[in-house]
RODO-2510 file (C-alpha; in nm, 4 decimals, decimal comma):
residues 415
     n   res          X          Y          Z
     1     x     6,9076     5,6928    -4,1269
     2     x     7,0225     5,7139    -4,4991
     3     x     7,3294     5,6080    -4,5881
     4     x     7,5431     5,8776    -4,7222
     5     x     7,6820     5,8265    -5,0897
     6     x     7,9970     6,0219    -5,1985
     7     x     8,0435     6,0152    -5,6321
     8     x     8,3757     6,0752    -5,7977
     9     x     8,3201     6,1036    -6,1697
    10     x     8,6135     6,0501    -6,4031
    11     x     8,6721     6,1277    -6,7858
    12     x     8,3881     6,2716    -7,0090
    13     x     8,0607     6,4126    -7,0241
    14     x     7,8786     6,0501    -7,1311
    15     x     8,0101     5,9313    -6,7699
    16     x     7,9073     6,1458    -6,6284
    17     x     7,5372     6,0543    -6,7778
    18     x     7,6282     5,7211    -6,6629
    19     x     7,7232     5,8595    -6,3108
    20     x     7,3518     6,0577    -6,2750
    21     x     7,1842     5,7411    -6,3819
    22     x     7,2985     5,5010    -6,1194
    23     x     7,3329     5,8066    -5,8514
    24     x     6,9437     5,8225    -5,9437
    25     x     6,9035     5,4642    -5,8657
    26     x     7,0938     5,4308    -5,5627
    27     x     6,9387     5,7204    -5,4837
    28     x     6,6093     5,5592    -5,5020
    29     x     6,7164     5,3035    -5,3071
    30     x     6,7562     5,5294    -4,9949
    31     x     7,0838     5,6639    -5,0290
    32     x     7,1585     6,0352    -5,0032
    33     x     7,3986     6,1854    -5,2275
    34     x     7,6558     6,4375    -5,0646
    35     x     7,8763     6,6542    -5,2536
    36     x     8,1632     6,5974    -5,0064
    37     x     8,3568     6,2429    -5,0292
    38     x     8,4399     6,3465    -4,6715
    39     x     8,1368     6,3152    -4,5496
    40     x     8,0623     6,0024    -4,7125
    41     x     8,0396     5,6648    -4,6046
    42     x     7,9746     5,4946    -4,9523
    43     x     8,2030     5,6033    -5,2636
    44     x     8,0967     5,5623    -5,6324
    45     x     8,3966     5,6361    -5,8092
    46     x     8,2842     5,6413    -6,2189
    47     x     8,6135     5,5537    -6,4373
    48     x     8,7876     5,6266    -6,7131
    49     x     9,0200     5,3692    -6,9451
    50     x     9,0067     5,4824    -7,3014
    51     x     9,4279     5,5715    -7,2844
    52     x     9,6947     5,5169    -7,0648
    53     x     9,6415     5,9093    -6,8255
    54     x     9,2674     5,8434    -6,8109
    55     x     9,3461     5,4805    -6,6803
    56     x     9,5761     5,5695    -6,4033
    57     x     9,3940     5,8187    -6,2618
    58     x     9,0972     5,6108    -6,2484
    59     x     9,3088     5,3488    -6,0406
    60     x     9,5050     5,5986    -5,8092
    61     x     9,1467     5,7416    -5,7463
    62     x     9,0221     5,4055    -5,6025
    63     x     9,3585     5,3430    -5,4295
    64     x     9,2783     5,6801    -5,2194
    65     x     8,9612     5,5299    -5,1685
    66     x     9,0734     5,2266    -5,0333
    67     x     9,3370     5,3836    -4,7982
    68     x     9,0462     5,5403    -4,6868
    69     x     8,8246     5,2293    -4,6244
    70     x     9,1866     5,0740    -4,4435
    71     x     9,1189     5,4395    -4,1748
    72     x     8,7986     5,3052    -4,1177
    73     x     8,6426     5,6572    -4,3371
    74     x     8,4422     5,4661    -4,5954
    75     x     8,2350     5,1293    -4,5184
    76     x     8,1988     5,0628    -4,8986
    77     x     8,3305     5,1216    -5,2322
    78     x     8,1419     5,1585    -5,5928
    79     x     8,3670     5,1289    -5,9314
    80     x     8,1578     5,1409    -6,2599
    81     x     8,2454     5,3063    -6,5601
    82     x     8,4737     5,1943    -6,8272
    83     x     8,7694     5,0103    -6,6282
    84     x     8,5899     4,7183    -6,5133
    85     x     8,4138     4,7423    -6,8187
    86     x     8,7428     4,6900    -7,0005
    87     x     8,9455     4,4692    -6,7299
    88     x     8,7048     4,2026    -6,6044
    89     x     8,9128     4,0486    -6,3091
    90     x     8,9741     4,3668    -6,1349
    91     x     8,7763     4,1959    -5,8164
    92     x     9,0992     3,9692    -5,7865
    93     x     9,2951     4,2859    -5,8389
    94     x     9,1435     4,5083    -5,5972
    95     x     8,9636     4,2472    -5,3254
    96     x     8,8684     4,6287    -5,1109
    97     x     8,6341     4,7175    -5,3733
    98     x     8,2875     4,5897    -5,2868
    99     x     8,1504     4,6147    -5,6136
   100     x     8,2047     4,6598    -5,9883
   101     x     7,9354     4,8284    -6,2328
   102     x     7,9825     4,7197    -6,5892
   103     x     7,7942     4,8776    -6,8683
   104     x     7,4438     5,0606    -6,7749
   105     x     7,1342     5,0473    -6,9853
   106     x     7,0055     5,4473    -7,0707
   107     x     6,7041     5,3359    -7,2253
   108     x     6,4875     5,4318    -6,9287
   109     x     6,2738     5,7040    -6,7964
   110     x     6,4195     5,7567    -6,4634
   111     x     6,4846     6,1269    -6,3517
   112     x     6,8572     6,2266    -6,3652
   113     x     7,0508     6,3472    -6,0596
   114     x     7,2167     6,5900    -6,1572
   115     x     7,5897     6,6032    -6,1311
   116     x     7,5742     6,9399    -6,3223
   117     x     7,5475     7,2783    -6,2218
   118     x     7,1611     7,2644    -6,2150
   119     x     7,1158     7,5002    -6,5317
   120     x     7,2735     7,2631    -6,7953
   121     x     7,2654     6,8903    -6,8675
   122     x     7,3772     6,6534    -7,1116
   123     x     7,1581     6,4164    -7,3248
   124     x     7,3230     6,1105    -7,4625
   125     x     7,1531     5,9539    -7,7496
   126     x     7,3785     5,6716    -7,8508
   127     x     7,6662     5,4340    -7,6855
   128     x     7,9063     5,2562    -7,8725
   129     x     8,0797     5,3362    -8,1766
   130     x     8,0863     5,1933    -8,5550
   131     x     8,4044     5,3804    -8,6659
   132     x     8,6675     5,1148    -8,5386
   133     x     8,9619     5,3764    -8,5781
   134     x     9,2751     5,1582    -8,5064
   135     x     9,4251     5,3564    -8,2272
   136     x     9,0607     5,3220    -7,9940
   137     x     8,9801     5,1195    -7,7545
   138     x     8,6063     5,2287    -7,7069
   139     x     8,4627     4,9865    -7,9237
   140     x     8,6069     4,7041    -7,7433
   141     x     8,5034     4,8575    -7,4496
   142     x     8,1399     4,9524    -7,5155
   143     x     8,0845     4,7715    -7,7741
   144     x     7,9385     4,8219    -8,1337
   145     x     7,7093     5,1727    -8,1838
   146     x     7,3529     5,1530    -8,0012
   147     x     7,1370     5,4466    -8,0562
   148     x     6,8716     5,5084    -7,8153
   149     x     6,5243     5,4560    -7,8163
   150     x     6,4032     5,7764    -7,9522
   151     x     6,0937     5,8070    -7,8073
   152     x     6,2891     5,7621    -7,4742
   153     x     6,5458     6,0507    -7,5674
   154     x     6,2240     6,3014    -7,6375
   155     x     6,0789     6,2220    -7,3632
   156     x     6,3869     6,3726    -7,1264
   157     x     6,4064     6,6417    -7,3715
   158     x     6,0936     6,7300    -7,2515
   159     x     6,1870     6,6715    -6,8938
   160     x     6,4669     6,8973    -6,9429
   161     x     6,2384     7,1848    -7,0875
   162     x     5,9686     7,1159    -6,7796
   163     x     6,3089     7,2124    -6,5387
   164     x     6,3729     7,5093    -6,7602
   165     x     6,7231     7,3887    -6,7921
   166     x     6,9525     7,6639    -6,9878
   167     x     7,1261     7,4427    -7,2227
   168     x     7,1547     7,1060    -7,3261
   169     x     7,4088     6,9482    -7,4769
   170     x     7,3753     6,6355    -7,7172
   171     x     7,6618     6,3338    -7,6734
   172     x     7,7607     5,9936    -7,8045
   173     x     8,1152     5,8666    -7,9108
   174     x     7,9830     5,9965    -8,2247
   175     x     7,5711     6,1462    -8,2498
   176     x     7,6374     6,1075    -8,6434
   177     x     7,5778     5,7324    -8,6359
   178     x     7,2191     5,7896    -8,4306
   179     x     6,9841     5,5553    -8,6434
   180     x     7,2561     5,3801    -8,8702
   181     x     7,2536     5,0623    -8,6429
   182     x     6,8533     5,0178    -8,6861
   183     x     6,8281     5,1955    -9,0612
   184     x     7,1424     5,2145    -9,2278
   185     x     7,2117     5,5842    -9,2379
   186     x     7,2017     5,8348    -9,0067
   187     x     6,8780     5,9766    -8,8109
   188     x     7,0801     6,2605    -8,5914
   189     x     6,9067     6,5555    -8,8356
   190     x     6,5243     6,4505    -8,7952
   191     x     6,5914     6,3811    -8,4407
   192     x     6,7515     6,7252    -8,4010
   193     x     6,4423     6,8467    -8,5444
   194     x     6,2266     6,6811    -8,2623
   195     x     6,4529     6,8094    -8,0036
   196     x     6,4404     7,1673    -8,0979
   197     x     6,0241     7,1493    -8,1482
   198     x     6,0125     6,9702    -7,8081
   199     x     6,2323     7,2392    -7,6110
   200     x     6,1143     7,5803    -7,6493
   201     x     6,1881     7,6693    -7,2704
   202     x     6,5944     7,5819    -7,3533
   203     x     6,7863     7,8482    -7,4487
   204     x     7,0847     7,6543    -7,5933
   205     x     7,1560     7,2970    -7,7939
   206     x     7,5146     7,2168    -7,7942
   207     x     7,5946     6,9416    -8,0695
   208     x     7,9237     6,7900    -7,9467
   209     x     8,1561     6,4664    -8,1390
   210     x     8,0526     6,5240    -8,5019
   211     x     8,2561     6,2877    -8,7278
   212     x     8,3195     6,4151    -9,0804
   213     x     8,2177     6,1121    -9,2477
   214     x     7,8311     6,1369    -9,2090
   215     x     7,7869     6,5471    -9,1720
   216     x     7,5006     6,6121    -9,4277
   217     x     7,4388     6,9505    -9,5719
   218     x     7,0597     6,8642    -9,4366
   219     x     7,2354     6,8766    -9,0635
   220     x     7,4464     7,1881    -9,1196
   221     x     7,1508     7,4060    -9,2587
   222     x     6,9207     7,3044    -8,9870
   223     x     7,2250     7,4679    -8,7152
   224     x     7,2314     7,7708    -8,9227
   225     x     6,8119     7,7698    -8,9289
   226     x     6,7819     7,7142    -8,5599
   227     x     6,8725     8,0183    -8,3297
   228     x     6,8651     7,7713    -8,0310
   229     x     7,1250     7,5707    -8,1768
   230     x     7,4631     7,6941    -8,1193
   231     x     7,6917     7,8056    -8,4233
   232     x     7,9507     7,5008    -8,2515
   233     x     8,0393     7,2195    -8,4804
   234     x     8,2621     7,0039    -8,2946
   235     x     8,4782     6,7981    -8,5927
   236     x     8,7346     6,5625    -8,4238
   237     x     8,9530     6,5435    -8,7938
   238     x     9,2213     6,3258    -8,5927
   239     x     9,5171     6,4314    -8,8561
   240     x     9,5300     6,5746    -9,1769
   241     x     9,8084     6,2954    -9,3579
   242     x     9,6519     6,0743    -9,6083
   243     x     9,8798     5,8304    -9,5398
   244     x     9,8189     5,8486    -9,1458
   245     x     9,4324     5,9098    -9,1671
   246     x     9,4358     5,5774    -9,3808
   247     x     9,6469     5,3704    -9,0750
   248     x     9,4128     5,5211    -8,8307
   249     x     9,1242     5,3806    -9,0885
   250     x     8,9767     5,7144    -9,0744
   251     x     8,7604     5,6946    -9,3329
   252     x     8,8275     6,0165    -9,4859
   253     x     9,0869     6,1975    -9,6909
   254     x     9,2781     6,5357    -9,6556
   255     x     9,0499     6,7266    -9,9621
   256     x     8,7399     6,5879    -9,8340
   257     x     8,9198     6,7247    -9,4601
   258     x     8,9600     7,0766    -9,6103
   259     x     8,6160     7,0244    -9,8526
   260     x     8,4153     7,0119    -9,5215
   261     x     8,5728     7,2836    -9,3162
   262     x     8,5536     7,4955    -9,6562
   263     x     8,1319     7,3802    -9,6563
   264     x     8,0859     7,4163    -9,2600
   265     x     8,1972     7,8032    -9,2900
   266     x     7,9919     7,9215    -9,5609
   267     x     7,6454     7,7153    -9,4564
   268     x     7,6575     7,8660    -9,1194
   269     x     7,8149     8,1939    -9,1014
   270     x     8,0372     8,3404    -8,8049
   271     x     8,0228     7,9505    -8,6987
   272     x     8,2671     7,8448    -8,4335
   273     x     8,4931     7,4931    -8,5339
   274     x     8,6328     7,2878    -8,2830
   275     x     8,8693     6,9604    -8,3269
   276     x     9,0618     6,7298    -8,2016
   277     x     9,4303     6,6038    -8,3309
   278     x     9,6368     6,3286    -8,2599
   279     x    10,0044     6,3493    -8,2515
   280     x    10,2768     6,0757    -8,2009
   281     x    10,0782     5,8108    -8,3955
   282     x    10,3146     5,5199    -8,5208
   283     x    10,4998     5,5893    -8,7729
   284     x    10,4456     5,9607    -8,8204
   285     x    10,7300     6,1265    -8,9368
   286     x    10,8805     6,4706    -8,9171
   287     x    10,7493     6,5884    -9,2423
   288     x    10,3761     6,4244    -9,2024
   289     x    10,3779     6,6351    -8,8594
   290     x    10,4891     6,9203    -9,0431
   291     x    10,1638     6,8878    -9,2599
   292     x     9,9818     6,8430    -8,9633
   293     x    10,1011     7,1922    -8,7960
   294     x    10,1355     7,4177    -9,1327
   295     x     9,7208     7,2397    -9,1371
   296     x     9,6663     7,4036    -8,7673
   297     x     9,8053     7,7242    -8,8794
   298     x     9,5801     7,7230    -9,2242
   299     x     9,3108     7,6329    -9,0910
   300     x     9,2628     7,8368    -8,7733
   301     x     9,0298     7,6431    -8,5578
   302     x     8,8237     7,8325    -8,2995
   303     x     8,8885     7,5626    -8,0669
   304     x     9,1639     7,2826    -8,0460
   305     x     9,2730     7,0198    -7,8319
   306     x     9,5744     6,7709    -7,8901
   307     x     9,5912     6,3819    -7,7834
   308     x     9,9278     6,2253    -7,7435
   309     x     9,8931     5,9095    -7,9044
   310     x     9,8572     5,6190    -7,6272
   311     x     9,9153     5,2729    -7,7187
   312     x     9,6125     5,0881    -7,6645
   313     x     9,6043     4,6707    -7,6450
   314     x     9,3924     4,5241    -7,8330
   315     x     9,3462     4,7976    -8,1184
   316     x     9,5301     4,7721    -8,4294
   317     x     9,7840     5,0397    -8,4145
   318     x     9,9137     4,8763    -8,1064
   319     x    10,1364     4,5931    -8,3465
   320     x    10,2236     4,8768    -8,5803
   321     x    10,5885     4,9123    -8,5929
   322     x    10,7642     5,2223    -8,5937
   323     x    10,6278     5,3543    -8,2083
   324     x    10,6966     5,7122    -8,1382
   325     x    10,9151     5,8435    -7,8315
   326     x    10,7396     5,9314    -7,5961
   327     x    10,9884     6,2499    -7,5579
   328     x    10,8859     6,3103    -7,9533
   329     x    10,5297     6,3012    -7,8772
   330     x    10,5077     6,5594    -7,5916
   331     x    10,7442     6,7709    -7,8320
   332     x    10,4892     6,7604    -8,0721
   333     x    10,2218     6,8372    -7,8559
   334     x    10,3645     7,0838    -7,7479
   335     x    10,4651     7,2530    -8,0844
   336     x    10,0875     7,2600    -8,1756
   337     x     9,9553     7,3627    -7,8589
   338     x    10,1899     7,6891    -7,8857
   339     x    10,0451     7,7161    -8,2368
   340     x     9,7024     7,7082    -8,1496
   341     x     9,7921     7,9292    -7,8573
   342     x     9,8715     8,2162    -8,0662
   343     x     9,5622     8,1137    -8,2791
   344     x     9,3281     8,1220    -8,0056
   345     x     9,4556     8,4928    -7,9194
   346     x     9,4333     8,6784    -8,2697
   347     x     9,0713     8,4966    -8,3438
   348     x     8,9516     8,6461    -7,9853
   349     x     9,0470     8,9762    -8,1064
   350     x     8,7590     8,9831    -8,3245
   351     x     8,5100     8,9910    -8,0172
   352     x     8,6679     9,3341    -7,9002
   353     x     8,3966     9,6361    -7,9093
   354     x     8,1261     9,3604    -8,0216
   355     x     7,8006     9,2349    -7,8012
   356     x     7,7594     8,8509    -7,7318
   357     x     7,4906     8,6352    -7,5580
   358     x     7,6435     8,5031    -7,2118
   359     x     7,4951     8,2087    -6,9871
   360     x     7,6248     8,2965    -6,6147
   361     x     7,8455     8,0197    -6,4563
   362     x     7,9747     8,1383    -6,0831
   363     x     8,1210     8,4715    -5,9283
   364     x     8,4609     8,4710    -5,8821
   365     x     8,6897     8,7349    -5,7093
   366     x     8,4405     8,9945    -5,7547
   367     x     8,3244     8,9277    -6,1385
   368     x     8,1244     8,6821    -6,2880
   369     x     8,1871     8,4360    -6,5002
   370     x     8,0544     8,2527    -6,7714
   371     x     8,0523     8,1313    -7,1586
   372     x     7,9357     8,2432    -7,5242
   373     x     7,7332     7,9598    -7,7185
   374     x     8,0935     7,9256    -7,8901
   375     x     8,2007     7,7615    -7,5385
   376     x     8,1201     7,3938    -7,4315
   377     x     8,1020     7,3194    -7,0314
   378     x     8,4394     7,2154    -6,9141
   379     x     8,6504     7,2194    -7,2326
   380     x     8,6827     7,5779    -7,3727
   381     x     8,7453     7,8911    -7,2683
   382     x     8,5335     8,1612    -7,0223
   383     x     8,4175     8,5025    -7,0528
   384     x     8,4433     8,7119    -6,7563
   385     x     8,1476     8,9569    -6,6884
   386     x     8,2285     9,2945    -6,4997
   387     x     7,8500     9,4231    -6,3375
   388     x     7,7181     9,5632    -5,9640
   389     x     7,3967     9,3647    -6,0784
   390     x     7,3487     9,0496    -5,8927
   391     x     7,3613     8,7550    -6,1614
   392     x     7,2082     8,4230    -6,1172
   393     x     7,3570     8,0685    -6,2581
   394     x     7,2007     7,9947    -6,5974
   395     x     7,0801     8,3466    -6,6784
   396     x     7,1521     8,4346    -6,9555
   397     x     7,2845     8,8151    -7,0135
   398     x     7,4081     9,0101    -7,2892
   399     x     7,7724     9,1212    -7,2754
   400     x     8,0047     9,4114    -7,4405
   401     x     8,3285     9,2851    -7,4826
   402     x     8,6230     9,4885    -7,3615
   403     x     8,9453     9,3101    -7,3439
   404     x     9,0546     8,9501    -7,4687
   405     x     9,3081     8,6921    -7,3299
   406     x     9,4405     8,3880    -7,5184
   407     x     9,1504     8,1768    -7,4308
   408     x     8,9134     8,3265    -7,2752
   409     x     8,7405     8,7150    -7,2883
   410     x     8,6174     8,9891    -7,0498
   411     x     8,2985     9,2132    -7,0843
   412     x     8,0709     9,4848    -6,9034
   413     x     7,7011     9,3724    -6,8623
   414     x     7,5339     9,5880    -7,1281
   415     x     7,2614     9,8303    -6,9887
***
């Protein structure tokens, strides 16, 4: 009889590629994979460390698991992802565990299991990072930027087009520095180009984590050329301070900031921006967050989400000297999360009376719901679809919109 593996995946979207890749293996191996922990007698619990949340869920996740080893409900337990990749004597730490996965090699041509809803997947194309931003840990963690082989990566694209998967989304700590380890400068535009020819069966390509440094006007025209593409730049800008941008050694300034945005809105109309800020970072000060908000409200991203600055050993910022309360910090978080609150409302106003291409999701308390190419799995809003018609996951439907919340909008299936 098989032995029954249980997977808890922590953190983002490229562990959870990490997750499908040794589920696939272990798999292989004669396990089965159940979606129930219950019903499990082997856990793989895939971590998260990059700041100080991420880290303690990851280790109150494994102490549940090991209380229930101690009730005699699990015979083994799996920890891979990016705590024992960072912390290498956790065995001495946690003696229950009976085995720690370090860093896993995706430059291999096993099938995925899917972790997924079945109808979308993502595609990671690089690990590592070349950035080095003072405040993050992932370089020490995975290491300098490795782009993968890219005959490798088209050959799952076409995988993923043979299972007539709805949309696929591309990830790395950054897909902007695909090719600059092997060539010097970035590759992520032709290979874009061989995605798209190599996928005419997927409906959508999701570009997410595009740093502003190495956006080329040669990448934005080819997402404004590509219908399959979706009109969803995803710019993590970090802060907007010159001063702060140069302590975080961001690598950009606040008018090549605003230059970009200004470029990314006219090369692809009706385009949706995303980003990500971080408050509380040593040594910000009232005013500097002041720039930072009256930027939020200028600005008007489509899509926004806030860090709280964690201190991180072993990164720069950590030494810097002027630390933020932590009471400060979750003021200023939440100061820009009511901003972008209001934002999110007033932009989703535009959608009212107006038709949009929907991929289902699930049916929930009698209405569907699901997400507009300006939505990425997980991380942004819904739209909720009102029909008698029975809808299937991954079918793609086009919508009338009819009302709109803060985040998220409702439609009518349009006959």
């Amino acid at each position: 009889m098989k032995q029954k593996l249980g997977i808890l995946t922590l953190g983002c979207p490229r562990n959870l590629v990490d997750a499908e890749t040794l589920a696939a293996r272990l798999n292989a191996k004669g396990y089965a994979i159940v979606d129930d922990l219950a019903q499990a007698q082997t856990a793989l619990v895939n971590t998260c460390a990059f700041i100080e949340d991420a880290r303690r869920e990851s280790i109150d996740a494994i102490l549940d698991l090991i209380e229930l080893k101690k009730q005699g409900k699990l015979k083994k337990i799996i920890v891979c992802g990016c705590l024992p990749q960072r912390y290498k004597n956790l065995s001495k730490q946690l003696p229950e565990v009976d085995a720690f996965v370090g860093a896993l090699d995706q430059n291999h041509q096993i099938k995925r299991f899917a972790l997924t809803p079945k109808y979308y997947a993502y595609l990671k194309i690089c690990e590592g990072c070349l950035n080095n931003c003072s405040y993050c840990i992932i370089p020490a963690i995975k290491g300098k930027l490795k782009s993968l082989d890219e005959e490798t990566i088209i050959k799952k694209v076409r995988q993923f087009n043979k299972e007539r998967i709805s949309e696929l989304n591309i990830i790395g700590q950054d897909i902007t520095g695909f090719g600059v380890d092997s060539t010097g400068k970035s590759r992520l535009t032709s290979l874009l180009r061989r995605i798209v020819s190599n996928s005419p069966d997927i409906g959508w390509i999701r570009l997410l984590y595009l740093n502003p440094e190495r956006i080329s006007d040669e990448l934005l025209k080819l997402i404004a050329s590509k219908k399959q593409i979706c009109k969803y730049v995803d710019l993590p800008v970090q802060h907007i301070n010159n001063r702060i941008l140069k302590l975080m050694n961001r690598r950009v300034t606040r008018a090549q900031i605003l230059a970009l945005i200004k470029k990314i809105r006219k090369v692809i109309p009706g385009v949706c921006l995303r980003t990500s800020l971080i408050v509380g970072f040593p040594t910000e000060t009232k005013k500097e967050f002041k720039e930072l908000l009256e930027f939020v409200k200028e600005i008007k991203f489509d899509r926004l989400g806030v860090f709280i600055y964690s201190r991180e050993e072993l990164t720069p910022a950590y030494s810097l000297v002027g630390q933020i309360s932590q009471k400060d910090k979750q003021e200023r978080f939440n100061i820009i999360m009511s901003e972008q609150q209001k934002i999110s409302g007033q932009l989703n106003k535009r959608f009212l009376g107006k038709s949009i291409d929907v991929i289902i999701e699930e049916k929930q308390d009698g209405a569907y719901t699901g997400r507009s190419q300006f939505d990425a799995p997980e991380v942004d809003g819904v739209v909720y679809v009102k029909t008698k018609k029975v809808l299937k996951a991954g079918e793609f439907v086009r919508v009338k919109i009819i009302d709109t919340l803060e985040y998220d909008l409702v439609g009518e299936l349009k006959q």
